[in-house]
DRENKE-383797 format. One record per residue: z, y, x of N, C-alpha, C, CB in turn; residue in one letter; residue number from 1. Coordinates in pm, whole numbers. Each point is the difference from the previous one (the first is absolute). Glycine has a CB too. Example, Ala and Ser with C-alpha at 12.3 -4.5 7.8 and 13.67 -1.06 7.14 Angstrom:
2
REC, 780, -569, 1319, 0, 119, -89, 0, 120, 90, 125, -117, -189, a, 1
REC, -197, 222, 154, 6, 119, 82, 73, 109, -77, -215, -63, 118, s, 2
END
This chain:
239
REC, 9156, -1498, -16189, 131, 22, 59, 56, 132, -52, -63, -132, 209, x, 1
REC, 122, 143, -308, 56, 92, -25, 120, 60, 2, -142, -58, -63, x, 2
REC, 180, 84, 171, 114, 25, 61, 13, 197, 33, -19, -306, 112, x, 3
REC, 122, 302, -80, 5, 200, 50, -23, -35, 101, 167, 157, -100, x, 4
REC, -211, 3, 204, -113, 3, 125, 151, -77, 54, -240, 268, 37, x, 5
REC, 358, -186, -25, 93, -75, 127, 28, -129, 33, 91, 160, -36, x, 6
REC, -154, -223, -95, 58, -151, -25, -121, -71, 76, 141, 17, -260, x, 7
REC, -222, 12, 244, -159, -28, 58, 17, 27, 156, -152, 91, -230, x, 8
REC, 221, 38, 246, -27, 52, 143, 133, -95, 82, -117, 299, -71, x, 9
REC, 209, -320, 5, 121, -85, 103, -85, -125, -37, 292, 120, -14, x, 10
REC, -337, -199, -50, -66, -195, 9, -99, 40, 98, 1, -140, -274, x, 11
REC, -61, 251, 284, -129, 9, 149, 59, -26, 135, -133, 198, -107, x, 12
REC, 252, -54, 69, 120, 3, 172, 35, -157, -3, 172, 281, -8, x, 13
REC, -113, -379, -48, 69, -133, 0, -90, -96, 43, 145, 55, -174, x, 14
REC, -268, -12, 128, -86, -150, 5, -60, 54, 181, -115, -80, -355, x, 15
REC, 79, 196, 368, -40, 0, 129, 120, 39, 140, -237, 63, -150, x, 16
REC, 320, -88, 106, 82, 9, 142, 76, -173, -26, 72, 347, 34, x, 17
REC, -125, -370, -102, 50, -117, 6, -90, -152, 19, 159, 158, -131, x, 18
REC, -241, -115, 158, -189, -32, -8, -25, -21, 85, -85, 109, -116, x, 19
REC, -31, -198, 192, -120, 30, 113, -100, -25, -69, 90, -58, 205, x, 20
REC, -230, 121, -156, -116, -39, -41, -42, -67, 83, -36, 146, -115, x, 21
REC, 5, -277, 29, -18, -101, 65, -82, -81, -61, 182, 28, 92, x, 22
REC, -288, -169, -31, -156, -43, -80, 140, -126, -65, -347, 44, 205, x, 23
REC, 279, -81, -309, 35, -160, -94, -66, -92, 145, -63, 58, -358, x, 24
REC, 134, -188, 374, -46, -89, 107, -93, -53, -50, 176, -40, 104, x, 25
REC, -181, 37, -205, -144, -75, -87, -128, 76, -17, 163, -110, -143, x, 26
REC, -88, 229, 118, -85, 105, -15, -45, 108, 72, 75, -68, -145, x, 27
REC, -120, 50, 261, -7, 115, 101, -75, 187, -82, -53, -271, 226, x, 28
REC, -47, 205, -301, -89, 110, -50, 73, 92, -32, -157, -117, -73, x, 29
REC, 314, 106, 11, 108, 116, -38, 70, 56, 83, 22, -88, -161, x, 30
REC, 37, 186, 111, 118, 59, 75, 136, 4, -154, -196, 193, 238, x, 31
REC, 304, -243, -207, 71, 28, -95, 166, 41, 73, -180, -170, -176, x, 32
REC, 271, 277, 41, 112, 12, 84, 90, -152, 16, 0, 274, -82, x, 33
REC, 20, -283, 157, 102, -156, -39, 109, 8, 87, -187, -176, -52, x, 34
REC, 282, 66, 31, 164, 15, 81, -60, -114, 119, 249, 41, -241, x, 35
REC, -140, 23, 327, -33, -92, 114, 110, -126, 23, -116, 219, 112, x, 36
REC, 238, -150, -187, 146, -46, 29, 55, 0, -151, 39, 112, 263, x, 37
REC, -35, -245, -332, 77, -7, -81, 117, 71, -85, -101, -130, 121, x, 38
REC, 208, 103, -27, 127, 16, -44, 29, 186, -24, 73, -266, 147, x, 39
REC, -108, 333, -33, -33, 152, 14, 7, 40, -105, -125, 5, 157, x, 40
REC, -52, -63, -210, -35, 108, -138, 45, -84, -143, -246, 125, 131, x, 41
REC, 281, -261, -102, 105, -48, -115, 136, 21, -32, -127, -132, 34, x, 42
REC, 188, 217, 78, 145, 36, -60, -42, 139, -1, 197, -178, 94, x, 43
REC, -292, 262, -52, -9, 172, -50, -40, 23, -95, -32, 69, 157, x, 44
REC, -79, -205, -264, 45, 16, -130, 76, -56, -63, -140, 55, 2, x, 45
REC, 230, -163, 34, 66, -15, -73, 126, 106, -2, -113, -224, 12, x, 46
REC, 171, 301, 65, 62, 86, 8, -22, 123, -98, 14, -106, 213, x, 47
REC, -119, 80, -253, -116, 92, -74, 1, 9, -172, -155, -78, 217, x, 48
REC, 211, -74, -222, -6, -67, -80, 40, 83, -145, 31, -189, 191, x, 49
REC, 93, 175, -177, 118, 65, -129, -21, 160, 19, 227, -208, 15, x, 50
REC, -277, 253, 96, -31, 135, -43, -119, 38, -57, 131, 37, 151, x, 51
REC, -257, -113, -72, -120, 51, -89, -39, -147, -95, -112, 209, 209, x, 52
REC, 150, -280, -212, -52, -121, -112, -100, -52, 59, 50, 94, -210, x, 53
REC, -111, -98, 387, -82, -103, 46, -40, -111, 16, 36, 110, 32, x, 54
REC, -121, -179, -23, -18, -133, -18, 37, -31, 191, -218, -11, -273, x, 55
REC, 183, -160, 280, -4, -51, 134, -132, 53, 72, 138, -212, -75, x, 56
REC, -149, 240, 200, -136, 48, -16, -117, -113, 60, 109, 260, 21, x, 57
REC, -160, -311, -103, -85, -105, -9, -134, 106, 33, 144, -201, -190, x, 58
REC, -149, 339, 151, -142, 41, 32, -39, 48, 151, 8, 67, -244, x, 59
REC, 141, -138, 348, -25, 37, 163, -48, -109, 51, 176, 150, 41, x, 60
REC, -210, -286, -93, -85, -77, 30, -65, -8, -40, 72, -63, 53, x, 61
REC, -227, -71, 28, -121, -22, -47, 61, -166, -49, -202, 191, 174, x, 62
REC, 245, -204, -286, 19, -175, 15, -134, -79, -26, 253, 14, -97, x, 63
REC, -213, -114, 130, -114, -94, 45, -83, -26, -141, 146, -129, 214, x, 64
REC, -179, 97, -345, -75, 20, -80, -78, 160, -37, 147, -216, -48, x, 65
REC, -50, 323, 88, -92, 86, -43, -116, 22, 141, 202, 118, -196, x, 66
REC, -165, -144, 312, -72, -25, 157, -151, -116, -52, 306, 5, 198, x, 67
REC, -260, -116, -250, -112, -76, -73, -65, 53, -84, 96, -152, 24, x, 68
REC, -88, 235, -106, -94, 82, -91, -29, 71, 72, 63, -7, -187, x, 69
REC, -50, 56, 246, -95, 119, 99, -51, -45, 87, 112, 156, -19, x, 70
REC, -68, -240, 66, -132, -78, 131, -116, -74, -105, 209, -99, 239, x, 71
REC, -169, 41, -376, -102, -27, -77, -96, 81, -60, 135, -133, -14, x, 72
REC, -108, 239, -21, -53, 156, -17, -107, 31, 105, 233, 83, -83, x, 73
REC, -186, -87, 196, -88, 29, 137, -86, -110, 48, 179, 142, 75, x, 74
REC, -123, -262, -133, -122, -71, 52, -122, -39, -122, 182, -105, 194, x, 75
REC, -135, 109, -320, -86, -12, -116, -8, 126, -59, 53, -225, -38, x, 76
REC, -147, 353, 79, -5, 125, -42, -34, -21, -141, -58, 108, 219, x, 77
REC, -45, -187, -270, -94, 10, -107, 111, -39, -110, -255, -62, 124, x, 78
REC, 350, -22, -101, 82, -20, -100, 53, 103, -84, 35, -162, 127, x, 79
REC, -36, 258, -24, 117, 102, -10, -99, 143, -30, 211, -137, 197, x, 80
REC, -305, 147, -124, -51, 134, -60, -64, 25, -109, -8, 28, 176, x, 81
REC, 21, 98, -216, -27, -1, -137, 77, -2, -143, -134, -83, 143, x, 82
REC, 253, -5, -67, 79, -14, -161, 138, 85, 44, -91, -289, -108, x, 83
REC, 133, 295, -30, 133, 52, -43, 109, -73, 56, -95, 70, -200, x, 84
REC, 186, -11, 284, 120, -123, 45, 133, 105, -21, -148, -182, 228, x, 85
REC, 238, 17, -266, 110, 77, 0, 64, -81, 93, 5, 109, -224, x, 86
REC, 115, -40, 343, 58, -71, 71, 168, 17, -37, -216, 16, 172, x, 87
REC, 215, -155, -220, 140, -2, -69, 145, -54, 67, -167, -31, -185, x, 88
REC, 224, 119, 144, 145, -17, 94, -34, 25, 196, 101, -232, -230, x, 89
REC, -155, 340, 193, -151, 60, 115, 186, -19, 123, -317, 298, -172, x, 90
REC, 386, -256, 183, 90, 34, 119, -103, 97, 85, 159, -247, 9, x, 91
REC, -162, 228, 130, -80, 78, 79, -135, 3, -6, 158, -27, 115, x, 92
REC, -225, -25, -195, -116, 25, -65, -119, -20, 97, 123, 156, -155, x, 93
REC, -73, -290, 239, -137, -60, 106, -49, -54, -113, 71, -70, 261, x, 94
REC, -87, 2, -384, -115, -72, -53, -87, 100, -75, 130, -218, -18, x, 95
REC, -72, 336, -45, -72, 68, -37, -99, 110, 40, 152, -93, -90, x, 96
REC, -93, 124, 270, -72, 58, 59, -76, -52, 53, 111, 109, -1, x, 97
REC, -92, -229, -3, -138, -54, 48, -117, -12, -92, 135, -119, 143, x, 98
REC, -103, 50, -257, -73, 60, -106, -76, 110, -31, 132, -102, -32, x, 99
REC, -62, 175, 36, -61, 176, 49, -112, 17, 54, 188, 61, 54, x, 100
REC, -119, -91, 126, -95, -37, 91, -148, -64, -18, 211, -11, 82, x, 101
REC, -197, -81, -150, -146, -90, -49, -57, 31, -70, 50, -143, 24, x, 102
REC, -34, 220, -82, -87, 76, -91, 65, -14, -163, -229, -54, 179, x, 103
REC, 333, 7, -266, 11, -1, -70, 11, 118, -97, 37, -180, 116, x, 104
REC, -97, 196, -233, -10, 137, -93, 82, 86, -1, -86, -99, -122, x, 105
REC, 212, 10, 85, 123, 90, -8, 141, -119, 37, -134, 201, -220, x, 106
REC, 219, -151, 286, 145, -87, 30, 76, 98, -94, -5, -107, 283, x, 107
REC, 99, -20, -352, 110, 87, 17, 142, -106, 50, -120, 196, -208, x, 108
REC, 201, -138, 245, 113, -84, 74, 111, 54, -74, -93, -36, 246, x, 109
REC, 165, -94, -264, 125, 36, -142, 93, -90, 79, -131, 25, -287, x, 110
REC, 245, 63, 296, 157, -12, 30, 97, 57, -50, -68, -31, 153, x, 111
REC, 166, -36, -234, 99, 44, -42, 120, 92, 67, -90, -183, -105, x, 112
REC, 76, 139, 254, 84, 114, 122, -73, 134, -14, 56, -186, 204, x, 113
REC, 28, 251, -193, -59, 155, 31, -13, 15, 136, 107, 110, -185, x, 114
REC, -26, -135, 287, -37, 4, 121, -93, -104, 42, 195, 106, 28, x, 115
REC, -272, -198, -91, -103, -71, 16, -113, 79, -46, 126, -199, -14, x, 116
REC, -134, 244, -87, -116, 131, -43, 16, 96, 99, 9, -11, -255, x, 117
REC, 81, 40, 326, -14, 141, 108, -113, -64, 119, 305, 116, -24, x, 118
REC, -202, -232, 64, -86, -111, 129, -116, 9, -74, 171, -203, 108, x, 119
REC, -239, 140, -224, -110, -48, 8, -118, 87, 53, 100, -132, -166, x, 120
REC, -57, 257, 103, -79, 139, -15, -24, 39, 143, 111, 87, -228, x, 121
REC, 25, -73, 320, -9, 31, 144, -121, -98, 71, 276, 71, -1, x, 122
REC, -265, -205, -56, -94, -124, 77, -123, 22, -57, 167, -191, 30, x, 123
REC, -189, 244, -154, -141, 6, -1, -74, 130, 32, 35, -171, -154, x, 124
REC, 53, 275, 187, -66, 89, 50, -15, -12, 154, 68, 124, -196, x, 125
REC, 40, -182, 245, -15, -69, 172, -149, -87, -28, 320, -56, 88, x, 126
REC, -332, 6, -152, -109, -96, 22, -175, 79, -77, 242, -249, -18, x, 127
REC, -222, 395, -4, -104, 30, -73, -20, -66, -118, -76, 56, 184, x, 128
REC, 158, -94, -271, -46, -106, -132, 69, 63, -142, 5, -248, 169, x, 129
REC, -155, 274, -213, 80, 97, -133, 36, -120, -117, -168, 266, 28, x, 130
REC, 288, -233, -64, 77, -136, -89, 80, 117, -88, 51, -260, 200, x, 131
REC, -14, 203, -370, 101, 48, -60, 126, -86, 44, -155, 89, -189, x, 132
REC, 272, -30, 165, 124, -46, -33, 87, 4, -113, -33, 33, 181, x, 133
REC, 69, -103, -193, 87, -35, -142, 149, -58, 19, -232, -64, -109, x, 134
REC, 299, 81, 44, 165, -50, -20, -4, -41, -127, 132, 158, 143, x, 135
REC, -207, -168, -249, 24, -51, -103, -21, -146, 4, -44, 208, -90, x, 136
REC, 180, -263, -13, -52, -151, -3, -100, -28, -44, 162, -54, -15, x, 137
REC, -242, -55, 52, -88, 37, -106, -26, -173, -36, -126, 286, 90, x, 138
REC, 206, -338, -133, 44, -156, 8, -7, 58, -195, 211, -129, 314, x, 139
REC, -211, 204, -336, 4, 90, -184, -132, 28, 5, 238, 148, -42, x, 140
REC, -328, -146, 138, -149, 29, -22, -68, -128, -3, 4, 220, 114, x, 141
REC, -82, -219, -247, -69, -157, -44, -147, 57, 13, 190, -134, -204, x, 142
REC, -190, 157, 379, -160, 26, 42, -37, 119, -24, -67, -201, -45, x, 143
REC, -32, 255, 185, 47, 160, -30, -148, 8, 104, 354, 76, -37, x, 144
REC, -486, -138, 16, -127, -60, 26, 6, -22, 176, -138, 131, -238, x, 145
REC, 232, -164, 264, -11, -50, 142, -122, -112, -6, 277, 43, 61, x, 146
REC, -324, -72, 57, -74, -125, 31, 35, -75, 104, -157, 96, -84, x, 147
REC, 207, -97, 168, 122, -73, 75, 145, 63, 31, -196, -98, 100, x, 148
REC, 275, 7, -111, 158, 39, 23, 20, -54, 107, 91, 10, -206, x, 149
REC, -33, 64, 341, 33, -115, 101, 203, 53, -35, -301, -21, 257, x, 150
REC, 338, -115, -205, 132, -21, 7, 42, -74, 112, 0, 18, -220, x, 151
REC, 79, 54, 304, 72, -107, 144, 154, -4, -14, -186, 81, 199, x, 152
REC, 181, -248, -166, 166, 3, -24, 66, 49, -71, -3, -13, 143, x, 153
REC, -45, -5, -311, 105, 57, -123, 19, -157, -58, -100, 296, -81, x, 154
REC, 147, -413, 174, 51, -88, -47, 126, -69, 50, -210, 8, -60, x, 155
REC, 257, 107, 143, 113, -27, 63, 120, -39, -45, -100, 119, 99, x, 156
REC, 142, -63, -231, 110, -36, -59, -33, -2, -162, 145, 96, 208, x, 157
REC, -71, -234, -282, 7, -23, -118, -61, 102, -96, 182, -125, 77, x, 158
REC, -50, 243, -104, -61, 67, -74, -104, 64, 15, 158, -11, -48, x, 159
REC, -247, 84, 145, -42, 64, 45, -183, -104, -87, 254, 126, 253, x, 160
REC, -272, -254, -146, -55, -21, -57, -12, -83, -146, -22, 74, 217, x, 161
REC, 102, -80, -297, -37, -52, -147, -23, 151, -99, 173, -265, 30, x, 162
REC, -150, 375, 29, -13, 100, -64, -141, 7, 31, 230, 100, -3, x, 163
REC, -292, -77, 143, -173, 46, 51, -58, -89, -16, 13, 131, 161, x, 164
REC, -7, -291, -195, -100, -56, -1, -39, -50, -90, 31, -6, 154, x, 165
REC, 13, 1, -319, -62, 34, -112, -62, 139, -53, 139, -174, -20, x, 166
REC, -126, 251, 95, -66, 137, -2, -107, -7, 77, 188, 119, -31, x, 167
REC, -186, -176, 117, -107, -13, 106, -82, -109, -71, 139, 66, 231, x, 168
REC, -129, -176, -284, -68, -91, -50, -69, 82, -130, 160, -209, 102, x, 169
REC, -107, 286, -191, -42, 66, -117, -114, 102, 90, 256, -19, -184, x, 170
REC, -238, 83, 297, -91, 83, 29, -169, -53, 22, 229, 113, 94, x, 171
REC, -184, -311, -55, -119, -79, 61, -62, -23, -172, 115, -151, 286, x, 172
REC, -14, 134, -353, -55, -25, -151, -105, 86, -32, 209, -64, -78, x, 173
REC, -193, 175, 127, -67, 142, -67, -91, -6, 57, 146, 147, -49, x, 174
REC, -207, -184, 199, -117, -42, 36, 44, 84, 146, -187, -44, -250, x, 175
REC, 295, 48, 323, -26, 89, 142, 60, -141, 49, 36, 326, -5, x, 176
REC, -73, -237, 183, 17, -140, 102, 129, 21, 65, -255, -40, 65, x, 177
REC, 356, -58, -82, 128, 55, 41, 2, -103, 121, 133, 100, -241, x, 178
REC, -133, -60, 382, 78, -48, 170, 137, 3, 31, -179, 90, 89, x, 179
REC, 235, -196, -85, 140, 5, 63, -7, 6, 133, 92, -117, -163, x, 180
REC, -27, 203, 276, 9, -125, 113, 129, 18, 47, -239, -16, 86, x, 181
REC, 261, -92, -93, 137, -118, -27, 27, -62, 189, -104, -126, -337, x, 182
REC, 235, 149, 397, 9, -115, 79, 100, -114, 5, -99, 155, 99, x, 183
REC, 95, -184, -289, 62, -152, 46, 156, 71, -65, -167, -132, 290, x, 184
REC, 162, 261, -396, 158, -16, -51, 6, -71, -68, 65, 163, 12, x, 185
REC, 68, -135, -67, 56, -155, -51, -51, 32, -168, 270, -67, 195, x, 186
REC, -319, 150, -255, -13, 4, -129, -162, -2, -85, 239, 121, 63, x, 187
REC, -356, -122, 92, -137, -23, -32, 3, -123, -124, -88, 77, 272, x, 188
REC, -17, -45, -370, 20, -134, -87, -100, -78, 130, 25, 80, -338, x, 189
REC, -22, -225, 259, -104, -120, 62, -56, -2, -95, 95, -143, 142, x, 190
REC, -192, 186, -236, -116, 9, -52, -35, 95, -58, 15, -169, -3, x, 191
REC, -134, 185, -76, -67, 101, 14, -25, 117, 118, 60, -78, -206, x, 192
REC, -68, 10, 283, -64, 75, 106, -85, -85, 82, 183, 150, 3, x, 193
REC, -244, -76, 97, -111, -75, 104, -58, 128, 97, -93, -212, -198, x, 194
REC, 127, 152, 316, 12, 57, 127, -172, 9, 70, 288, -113, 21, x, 195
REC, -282, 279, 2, -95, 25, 39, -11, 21, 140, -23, 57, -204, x, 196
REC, 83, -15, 268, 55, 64, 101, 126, -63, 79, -98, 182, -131, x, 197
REC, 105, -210, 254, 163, -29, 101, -6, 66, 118, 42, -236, -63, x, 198
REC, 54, 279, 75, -8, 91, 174, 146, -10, 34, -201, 218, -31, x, 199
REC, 228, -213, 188, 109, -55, 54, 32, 194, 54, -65, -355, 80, x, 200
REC, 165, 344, -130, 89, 150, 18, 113, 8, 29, -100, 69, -128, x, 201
REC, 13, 8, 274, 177, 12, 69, 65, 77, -96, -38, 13, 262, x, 202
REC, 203, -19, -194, 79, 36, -76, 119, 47, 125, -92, -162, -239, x, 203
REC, 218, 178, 150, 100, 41, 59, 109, -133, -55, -78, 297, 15, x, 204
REC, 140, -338, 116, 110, -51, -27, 134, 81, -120, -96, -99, 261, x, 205
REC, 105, 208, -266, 137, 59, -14, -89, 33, -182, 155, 134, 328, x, 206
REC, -263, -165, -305, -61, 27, -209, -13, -165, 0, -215, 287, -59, x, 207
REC, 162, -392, 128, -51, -78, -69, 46, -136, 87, -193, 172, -113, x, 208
REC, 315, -175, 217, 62, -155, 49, -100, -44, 41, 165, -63, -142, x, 209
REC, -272, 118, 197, -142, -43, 81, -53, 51, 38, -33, -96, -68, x, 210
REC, -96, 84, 161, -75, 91, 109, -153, 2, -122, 128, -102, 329, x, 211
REC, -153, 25, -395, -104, -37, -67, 15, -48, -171, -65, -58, 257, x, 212
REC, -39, 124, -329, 13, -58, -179, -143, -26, 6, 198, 154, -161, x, 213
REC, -193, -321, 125, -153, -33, -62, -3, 105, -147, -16, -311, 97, x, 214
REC, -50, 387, -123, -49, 69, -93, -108, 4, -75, 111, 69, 104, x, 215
REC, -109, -127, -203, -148, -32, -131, 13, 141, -75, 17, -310, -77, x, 216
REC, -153, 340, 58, -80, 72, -131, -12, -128, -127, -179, 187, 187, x, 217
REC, 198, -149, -284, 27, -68, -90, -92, 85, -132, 253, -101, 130, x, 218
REC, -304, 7, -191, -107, 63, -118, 85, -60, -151, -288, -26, 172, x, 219
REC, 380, 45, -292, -31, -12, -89, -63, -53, -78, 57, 93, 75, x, 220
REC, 1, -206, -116, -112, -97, -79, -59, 55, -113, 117, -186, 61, x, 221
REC, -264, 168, -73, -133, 96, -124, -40, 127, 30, 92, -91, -193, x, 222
REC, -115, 123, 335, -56, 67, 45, -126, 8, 75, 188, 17, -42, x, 223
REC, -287, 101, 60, -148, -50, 29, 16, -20, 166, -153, 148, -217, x, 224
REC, 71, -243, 257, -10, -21, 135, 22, 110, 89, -136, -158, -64, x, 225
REC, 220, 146, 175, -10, 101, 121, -42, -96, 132, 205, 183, -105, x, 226
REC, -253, -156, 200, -23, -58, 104, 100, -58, 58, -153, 125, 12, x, 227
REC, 127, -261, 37, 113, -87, -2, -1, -54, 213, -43, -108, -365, x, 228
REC, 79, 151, 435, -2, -6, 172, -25, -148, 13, 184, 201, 78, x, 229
REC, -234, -255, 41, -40, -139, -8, 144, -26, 72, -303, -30, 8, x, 230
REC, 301, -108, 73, 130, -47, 30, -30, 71, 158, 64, -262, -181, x, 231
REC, -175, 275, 234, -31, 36, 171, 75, 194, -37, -333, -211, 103, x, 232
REC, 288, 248, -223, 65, 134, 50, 100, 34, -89, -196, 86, 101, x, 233
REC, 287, -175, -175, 104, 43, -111, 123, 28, 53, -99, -130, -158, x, 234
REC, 172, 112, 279, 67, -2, 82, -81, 138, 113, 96, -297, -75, x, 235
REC, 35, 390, 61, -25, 73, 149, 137, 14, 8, -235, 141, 12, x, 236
REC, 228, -91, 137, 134, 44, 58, -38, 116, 82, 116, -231, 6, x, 237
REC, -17, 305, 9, 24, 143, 92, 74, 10, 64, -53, 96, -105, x, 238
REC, 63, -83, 276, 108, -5, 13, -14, 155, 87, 67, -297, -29, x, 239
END
């Protein structure tokens, strides 16, 4: 994050008065900053907008695929410790802190928002979890020795995913284990993939026109086995 201290020090003031710390419903083991109220902290940046060049702020929620990688994280430690992860298009950075959490070597969590790199940093030091941060794209990096990539919900819209998921497929080429978890946008391909993981995640009406997202972990087709949940425990819910 390379920004001047003031620029750093006003995204801290913004993200926490505008914040509660509060657990992921999926994820109790965290604490992350998140919005409670939509509209609030979506028109104070967008107001924000044309003066500082902010994005929407997608890094004040936990959405429901990156909530599935981290409850998968916590319940399959061995997957996860030990290796190199990168958590991509990290937003508030529940999949990668959980990662963290489990023991993995090293995280790093990559977002193109700058005020998503401020959040992430605040959440993983709320959560004790030492993680790098990054703003670089890195959709220009052809593998950079990660050993798993998790990705939640970067298939939401067209472009978004035909740009990440031949990059993401080139990364499985190279031999790492790339996880989606996906709930059901409209741009997931239907093949090459196979579902490791489903968990039912609450949600918010005012993010997601529902109280609940069936949510899959998703493995990348030509990748080495990860532990796969039977049908009695592939499904949880939290309420």
């Amino acid at each position: 994050m390379d920004r001047p201290p003031e620029a750093l020090h006003d995204a801290v003031d913004f993200i926490r008065t505008r914040t509660i710390i509060a657990a992921p419903s999926l994820v109790p083991e965290l604490r992350l900053h998140l919005a409670t109220e939509v509209t609030p902290l979506w028109q104070a940046t967008e107001a924000s907008l044309t003066r500082d060049d902010l994005q929407p702020p997608y890094w004040a929620f936990a959405w429901p695929g990156g909530q599935a990688l981290a409850r998968y994280a916590f319940d399959h430690p061995a997957a996860i410790r030990g290796r190199r992860v990168l958590d991509f298009a990290a937003g508030c950075g529940v999949a990668g802190i959980a990662a963290a959490k489990v023991g993995a070597a090293s995280v790093l969590a990559a977002d193109i928002d700058a005020f998503a790199a401020t959040a992430l940093a605040l959440n993983a030091r709320l959560n004790g979890a030492t993680i790098e941060v990054t703003t670089d794209d890195l959709t220009a990096v052809e593998g950079a020795g990660w050993d798993i990539v998790l990705a939640g919900d970067v298939c939401y819209e067209r472009p978004m995913a035909e740009r990440v998921l031949p990059w993401l497929r080139r990364i499985v080429a190279a031999g790492a284990t790339v996880l989606l978890g996906d709930p059901g946008r409209s741009y997931l391909p239907s093949e090459g993939i196979e579902e490791i993981a489903r968990y039912t995640v609450p949600t918010s009406r005012d993010l997601e026109d529902c109280t609940a997202r069936e949510t899959r972990v998703l493995r990348l087709a030509g990748q080495a086995t990860l532990p796969v949940l039977s049908d009695s425990s592939a499904a949880r819910t939290i309420r």
